[in-house]
C-alpha positions as CSV (number, residue, x, y, z in Angstrom):
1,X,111.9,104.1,97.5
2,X,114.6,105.8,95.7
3,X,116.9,103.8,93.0
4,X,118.8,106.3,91.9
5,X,117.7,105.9,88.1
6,X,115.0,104.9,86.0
7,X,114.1,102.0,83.9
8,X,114.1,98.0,85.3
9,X,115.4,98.4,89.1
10,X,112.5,101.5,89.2
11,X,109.7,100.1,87.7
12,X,110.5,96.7,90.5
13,X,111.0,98.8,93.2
14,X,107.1,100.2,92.5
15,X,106.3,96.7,92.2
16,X,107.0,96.1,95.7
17,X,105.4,99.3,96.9
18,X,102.5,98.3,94.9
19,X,102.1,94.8,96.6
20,X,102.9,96.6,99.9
21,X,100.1,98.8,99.9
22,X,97.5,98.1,96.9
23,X,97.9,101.0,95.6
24,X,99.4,102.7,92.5
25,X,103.0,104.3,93.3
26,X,103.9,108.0,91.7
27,X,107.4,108.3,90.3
28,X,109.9,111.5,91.6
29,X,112.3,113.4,88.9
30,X,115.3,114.2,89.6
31,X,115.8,117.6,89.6
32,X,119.2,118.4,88.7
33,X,121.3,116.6,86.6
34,X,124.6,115.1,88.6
35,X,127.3,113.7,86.1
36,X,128.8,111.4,88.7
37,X,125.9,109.5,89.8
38,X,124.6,109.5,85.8
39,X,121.0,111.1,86.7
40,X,120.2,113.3,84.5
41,X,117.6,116.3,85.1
42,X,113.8,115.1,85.1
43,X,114.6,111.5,85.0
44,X,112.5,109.4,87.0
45,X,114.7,108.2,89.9
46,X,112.3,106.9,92.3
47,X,108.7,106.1,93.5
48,X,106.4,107.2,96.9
49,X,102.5,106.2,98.0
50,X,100.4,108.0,100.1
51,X,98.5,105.9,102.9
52,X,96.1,107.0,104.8
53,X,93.3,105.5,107.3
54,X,93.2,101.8,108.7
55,X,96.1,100.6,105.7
56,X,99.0,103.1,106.8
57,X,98.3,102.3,110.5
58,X,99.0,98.6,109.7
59,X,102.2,99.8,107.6
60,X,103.4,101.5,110.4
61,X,102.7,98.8,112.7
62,X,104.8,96.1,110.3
63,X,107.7,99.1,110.3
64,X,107.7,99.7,113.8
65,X,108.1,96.1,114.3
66,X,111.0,95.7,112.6
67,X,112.6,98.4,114.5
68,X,111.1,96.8,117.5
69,X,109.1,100.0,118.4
70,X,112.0,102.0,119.4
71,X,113.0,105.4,117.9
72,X,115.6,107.9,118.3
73,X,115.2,111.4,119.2
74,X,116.6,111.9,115.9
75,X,114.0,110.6,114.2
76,X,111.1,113.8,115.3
77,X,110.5,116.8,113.8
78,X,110.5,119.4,116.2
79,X,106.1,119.1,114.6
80,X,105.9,116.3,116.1
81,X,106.0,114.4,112.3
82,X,108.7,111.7,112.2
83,X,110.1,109.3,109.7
84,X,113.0,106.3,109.8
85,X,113.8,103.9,107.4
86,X,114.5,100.0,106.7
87,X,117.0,98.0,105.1
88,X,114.8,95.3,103.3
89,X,111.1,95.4,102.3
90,X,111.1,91.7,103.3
91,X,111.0,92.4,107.1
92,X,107.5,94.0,106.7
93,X,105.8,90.5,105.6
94,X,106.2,90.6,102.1
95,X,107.6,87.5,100.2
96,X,111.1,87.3,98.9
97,X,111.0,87.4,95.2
98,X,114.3,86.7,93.3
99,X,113.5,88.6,89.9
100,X,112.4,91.6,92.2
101,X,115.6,91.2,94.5
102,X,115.8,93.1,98.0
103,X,114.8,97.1,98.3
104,X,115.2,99.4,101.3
105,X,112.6,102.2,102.3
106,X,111.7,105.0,104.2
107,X,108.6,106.0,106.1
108,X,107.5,109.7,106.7
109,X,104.8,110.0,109.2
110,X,102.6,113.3,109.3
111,X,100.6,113.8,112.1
112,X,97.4,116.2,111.9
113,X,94.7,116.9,114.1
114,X,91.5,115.3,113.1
């Protein structure tokens, strides 16, 4: 989930990945500094989790769902790996909390042979 800057709106948004997948999210810097958006260079700007086994194949089943299992062509690598996003973290189960408010997200699947 990427906010865009750190501080309150950040540390919710790893709330919600928290809750999502029981795990503990890592925060992403920024890397340069870009005047109009106000990030500044090795600010914390957003947060990712790795999931693997049983718990990402239940993610991905709640994310597919919500995109009602249909994926553009767009949306492969030519790898084989794809990704797509969603507009609100409620449409995966989670409960709607107003002092957390509404974030979007992306998913990047990585397929690998076993």
């Amino acid at each position: 989930i990427c906010v865009g800057e750190s501080g309150d709106r950040l540390t919710r948004a790893s709330k919600v990945l928290e809750e999502l997948t029981d795990q503990q999210p890592v925060y992403s810097k920024a890397r340069l500094t870009v005047r109009t958006f106000g990030i500044r260079r090795n600010e914390n700007i957003a947060c990712h989790v790795t999931v693997r086994g049983e718990k990402a194949e239940e993610i991905l089943n709640k994310g597919l769902a919500v995109k009602e299992f249909e994926l553009v062509e767009r949306n492969f690598s030519t790898s084989g790996n794809f990704g797509f996003g969603i507009a609100e973290h409620i449409d995966l189960g989670l409960k709607y909390d107003p002092s957390i408010g509404i974030y979007g997200m992306d998913f990047y699947i990585v397929l690998g042979r076993p």
